[in-house]
C-alpha positions as a Markdown table, in Angstrom:
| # | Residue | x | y | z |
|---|---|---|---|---|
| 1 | Unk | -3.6 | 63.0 | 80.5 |
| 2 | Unk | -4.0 | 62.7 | 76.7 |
| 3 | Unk | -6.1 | 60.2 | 75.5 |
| 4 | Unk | -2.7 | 58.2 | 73.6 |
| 5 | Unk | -2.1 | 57.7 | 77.5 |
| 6 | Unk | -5.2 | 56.6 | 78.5 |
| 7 | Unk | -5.9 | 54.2 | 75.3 |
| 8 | Unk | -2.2 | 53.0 | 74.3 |
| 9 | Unk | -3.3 | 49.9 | 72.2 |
| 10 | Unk | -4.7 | 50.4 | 69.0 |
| 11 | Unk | -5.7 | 47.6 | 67.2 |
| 12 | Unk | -5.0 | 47.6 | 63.1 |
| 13 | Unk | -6.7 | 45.3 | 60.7 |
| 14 | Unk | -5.1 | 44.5 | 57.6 |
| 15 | Unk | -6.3 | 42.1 | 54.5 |
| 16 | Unk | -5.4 | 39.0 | 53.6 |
| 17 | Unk | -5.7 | 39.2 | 50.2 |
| 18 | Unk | -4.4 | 42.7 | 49.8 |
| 19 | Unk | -1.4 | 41.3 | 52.1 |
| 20 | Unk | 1.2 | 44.0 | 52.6 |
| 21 | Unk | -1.3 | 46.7 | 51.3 |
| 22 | Unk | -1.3 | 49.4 | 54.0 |
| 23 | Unk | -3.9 | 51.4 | 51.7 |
| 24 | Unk | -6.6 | 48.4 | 52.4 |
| 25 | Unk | -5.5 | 48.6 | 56.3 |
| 26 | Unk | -8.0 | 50.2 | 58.8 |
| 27 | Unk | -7.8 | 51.7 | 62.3 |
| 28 | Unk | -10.7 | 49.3 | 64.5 |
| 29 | Unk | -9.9 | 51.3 | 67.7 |
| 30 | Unk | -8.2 | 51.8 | 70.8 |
| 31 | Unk | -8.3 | 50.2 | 73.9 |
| 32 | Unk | -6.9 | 51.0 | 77.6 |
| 33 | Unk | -5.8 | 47.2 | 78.3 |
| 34 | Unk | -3.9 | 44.6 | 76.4 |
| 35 | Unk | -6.9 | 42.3 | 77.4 |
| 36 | Unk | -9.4 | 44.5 | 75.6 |
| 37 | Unk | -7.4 | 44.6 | 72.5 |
| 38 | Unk | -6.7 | 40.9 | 72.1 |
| 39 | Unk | -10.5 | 40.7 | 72.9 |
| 40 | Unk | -11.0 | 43.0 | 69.7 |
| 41 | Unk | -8.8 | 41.3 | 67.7 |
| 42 | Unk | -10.4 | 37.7 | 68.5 |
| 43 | Unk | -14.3 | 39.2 | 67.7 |
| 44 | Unk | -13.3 | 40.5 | 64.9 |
| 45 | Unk | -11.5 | 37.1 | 63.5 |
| 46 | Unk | -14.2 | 35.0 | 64.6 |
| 47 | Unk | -16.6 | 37.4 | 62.6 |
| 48 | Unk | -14.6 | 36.3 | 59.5 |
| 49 | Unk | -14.5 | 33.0 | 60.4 |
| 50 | Unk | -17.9 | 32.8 | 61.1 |
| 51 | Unk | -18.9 | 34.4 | 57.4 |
| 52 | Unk | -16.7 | 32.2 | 56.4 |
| 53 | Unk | -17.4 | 29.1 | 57.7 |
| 54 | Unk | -20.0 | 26.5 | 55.6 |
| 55 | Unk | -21.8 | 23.1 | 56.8 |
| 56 | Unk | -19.1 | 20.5 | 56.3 |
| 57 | Unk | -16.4 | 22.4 | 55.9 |
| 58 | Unk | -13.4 | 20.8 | 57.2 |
| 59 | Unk | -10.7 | 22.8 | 59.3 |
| 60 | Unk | -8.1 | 22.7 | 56.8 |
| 61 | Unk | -10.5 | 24.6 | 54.4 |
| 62 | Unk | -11.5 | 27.1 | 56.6 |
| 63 | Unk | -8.3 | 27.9 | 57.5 |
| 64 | Unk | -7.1 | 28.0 | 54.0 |
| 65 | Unk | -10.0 | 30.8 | 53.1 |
| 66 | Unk | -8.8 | 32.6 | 56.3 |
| 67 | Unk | -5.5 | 33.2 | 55.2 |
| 68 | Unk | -6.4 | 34.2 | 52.0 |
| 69 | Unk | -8.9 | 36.9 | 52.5 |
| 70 | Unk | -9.7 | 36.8 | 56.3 |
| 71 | Unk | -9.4 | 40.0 | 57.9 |
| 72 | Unk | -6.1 | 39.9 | 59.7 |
| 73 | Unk | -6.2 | 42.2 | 63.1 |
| 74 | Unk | -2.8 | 43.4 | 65.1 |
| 75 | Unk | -2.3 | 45.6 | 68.0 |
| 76 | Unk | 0.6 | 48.2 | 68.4 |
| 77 | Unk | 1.3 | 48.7 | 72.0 |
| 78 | Unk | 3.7 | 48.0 | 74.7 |
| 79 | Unk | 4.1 | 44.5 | 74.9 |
| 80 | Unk | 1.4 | 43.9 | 72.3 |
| 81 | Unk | 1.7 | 40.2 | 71.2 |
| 82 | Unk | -1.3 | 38.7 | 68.7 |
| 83 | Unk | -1.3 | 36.4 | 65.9 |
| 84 | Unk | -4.3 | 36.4 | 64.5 |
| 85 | Unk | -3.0 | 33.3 | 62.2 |
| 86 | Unk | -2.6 | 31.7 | 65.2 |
| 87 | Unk | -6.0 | 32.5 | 67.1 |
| 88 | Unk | -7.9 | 31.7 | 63.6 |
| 89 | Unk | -6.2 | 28.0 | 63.2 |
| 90 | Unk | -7.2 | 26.8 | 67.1 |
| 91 | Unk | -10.7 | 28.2 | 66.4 |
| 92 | Unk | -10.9 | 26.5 | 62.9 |
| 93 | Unk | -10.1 | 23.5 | 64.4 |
| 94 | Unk | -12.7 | 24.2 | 67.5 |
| 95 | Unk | -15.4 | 25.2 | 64.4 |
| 96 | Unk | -14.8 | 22.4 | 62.2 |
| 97 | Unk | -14.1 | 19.6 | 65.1 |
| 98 | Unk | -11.0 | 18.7 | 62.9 |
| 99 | Unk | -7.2 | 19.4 | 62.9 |
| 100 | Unk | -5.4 | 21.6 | 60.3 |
| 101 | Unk | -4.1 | 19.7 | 58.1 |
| 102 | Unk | -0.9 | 21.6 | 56.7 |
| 103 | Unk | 1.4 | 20.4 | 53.7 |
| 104 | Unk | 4.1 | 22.1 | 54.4 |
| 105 | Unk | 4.5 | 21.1 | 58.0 |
């Protein structure tokens, strides 16, 4: 069995304010389950988030510096389905004890 078969998610991480830069992108592993990799993906957003993340800062803020120049993680994989955007606004709210509060809807 080769090890693509054994480990078939591999989880990416790209940078938010090199967006669309593959040169920036790097390879943070590979992981037998789906679980694992959405696992990796969340550790390493939360990391950012929690470099990120100052006394008083409100949710909206955080977020805002996420999207910016957060470290964005994805998985390719069968059936891989992660948004870090997504994971990174419910824990900004969770974080900040606050909603996001979005302009533009």
């Amino acid at each position: 069995m080769s090890n693509a078969a054994a480990k078939p998610y591999t989880v990416l991480v790209d940078d938010n304010f090199n967006y669309m830069d593959e040169d920036k992108r790097y390879e943070h592993g590979t992981y037998a389950t789906l679980e694992q990799a959405i696992s990796a993906c969340q550790e390493i957003v939360d990391a950012c988030l929690d470099r990120t993340c100052q006394p008083g800062m409100s949710a909206t803020k955080l977020y805002e510096e996420y999207v910016a120049a957060g470290e964005d993680p994805f998985i390719v994989g069968p059936d891989a389905n992660f948004s870090a955007w997504t994971y990174a606004k419910q824990r900004c709210e969770v974080l900040c004890g606050g909603r996001i509060d979005r302009k533009d809807g």
